[in-house]
C-alpha positions as CSV (number, residue, x, y, z in Angstrom):
1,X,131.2,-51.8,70.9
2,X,130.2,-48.2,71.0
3,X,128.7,-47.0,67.8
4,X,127.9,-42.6,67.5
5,X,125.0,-41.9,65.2
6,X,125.0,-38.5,63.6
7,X,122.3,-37.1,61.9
8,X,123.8,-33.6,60.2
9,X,122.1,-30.5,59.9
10,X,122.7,-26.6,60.5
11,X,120.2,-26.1,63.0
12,X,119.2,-29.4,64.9
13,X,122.1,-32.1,64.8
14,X,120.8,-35.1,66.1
15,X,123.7,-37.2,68.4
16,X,122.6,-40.6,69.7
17,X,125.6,-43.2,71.0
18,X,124.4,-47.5,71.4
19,X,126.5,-50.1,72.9
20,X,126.3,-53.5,71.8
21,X,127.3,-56.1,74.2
22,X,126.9,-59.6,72.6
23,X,123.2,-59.6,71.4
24,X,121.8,-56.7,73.6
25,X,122.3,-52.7,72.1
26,X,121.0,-50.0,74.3
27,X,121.0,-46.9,73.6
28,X,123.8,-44.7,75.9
29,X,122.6,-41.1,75.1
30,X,121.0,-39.2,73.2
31,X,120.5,-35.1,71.7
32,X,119.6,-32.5,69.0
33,X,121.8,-29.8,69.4
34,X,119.2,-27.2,68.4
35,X,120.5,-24.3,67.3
36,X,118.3,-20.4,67.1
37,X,117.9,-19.1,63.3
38,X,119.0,-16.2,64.2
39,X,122.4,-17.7,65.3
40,X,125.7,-16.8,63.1
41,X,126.5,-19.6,61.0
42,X,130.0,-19.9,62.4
43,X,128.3,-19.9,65.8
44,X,126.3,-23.0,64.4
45,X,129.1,-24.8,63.5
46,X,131.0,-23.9,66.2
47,X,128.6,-25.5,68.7
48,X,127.7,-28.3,67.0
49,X,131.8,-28.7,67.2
50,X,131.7,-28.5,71.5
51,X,129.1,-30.9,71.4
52,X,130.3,-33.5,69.2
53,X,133.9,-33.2,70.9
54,X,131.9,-33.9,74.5
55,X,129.7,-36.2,73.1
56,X,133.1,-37.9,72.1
57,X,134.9,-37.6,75.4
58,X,132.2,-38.6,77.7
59,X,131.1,-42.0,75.3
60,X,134.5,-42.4,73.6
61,X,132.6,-44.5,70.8
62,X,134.7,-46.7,68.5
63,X,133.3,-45.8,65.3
64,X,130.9,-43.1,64.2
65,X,127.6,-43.5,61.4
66,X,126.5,-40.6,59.4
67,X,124.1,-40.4,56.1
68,X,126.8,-40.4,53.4
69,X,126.0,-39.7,49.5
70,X,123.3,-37.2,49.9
71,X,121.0,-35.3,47.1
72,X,120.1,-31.7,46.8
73,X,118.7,-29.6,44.6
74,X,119.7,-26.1,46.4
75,X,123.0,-25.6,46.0
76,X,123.6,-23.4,49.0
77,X,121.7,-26.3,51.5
78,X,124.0,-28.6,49.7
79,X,127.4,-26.4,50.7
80,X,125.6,-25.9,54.1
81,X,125.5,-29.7,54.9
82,X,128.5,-30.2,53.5
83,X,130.0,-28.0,56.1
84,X,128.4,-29.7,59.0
85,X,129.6,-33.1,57.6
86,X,133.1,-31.7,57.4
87,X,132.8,-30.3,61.0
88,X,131.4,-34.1,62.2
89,X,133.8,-36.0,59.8
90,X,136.6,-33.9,61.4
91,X,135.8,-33.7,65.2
92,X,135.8,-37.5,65.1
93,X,138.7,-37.8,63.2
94,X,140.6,-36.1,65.6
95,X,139.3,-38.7,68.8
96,X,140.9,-41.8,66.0
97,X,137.1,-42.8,65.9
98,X,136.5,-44.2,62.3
99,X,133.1,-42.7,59.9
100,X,130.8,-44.5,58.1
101,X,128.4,-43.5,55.6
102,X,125.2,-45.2,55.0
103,X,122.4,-44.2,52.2
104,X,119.3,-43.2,54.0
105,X,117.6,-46.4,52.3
106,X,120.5,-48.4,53.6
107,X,119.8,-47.4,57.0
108,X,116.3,-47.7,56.4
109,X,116.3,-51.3,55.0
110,X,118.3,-52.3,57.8
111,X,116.3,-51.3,60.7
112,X,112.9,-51.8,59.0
113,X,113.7,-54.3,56.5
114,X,112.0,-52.0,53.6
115,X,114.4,-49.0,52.1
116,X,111.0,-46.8,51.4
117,X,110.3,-46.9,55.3
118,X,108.3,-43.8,56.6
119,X,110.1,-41.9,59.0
120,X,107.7,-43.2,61.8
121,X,108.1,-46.7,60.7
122,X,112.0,-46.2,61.8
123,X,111.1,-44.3,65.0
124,X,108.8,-46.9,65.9
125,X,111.0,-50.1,65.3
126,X,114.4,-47.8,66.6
127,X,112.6,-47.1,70.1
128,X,111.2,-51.6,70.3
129,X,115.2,-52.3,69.1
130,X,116.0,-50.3,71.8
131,X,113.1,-50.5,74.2
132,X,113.6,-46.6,75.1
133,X,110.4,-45.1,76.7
134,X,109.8,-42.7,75.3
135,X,110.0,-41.3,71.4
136,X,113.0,-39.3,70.9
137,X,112.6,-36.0,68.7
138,X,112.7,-37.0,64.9
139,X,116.9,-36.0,64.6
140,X,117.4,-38.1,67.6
141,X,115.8,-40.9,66.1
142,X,117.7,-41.0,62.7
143,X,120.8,-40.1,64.9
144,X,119.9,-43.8,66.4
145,X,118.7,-45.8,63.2
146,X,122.4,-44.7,61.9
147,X,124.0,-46.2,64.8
148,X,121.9,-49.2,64.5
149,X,122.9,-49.7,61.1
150,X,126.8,-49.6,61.5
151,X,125.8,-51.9,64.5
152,X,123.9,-54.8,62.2
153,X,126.7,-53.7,59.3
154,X,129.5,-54.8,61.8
155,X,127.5,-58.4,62.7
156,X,128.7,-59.2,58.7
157,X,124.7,-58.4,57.3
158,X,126.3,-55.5,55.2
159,X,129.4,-53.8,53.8
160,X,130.9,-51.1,54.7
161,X,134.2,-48.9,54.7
162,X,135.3,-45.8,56.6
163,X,135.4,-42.5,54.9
């Protein structure tokens, strides 16, 4: 199974793609589209659109993970996100690949075994699950945690549904 993590965000989406054969996941690839601040939002969301779409052809995963049920107090971050989501929701929907949401403590919990888990704590236990060597960049790493988590959620530890 082939499992695409996507971590959302305007200007550094972070892409990361495990397979899980029997008990062994490694991780298949991983990237942060980074994106300049001076770029046009449509040319934001356009590129984040080629990448996913390669991302999709070149792994062809067979489900996709992406934080779900998210909290913000700025409104126009909130529509922002929301757009990106839409863009990731869509591109995968369009290669029949299935999305899953999981709470950042979800993800956390499942990777760590704590839901308040530092940031680092995750890096550190997503690069041992993994044995990468080296750290990937922060949207990378969450990228990867998600995909972990739909992994261990499809093993029966947790619930989920697609969106």
């Amino acid at each position: 199974m082939k499992v695409l993590g996507i971590d959302a965000s305007l200007r550094g989406t972070g892409l990361a793609v495990i397979e899980q054969q029997g008990s062994r996941t490694a991780s298949r690839h991983w990237e942060v589209v980074k994106i300049s601040a001076k770029a046009p939002h449509s040319e934001c969301l356009k590129t984040i659109r080629a990448r996913l779409d390669a991302v999709l052809a070149a792994h062809r995963p067979d489900a996709a993970a992406m934080e779900g049920g998210f909290f913000c107090k700025n409104a126009k971050v909130a529509i922002v996100l929301g757009e990106v989501r839409g863009v990731a929701i869509s591109c995968c929907a369009a290669a029949g690949v299935p999305v899953f949401e999981y709470s950042p403590r979800s993800a956390k919990q499942n990777i760590t075994g704590w839901g308040a888990a530092p940031k680092e704590q995750v890096a550190k236990m997503v690069k041992a699950v993994l044995g990468l060597e080296e750290m990937p960049p922060p949207d990378a790493t969450d990228a990867l945690a998600l995909a972990l988590c739909h992994a261990q959620t499809c093993r029966g530890i947790f619930k989920s549904e697609p969106i």
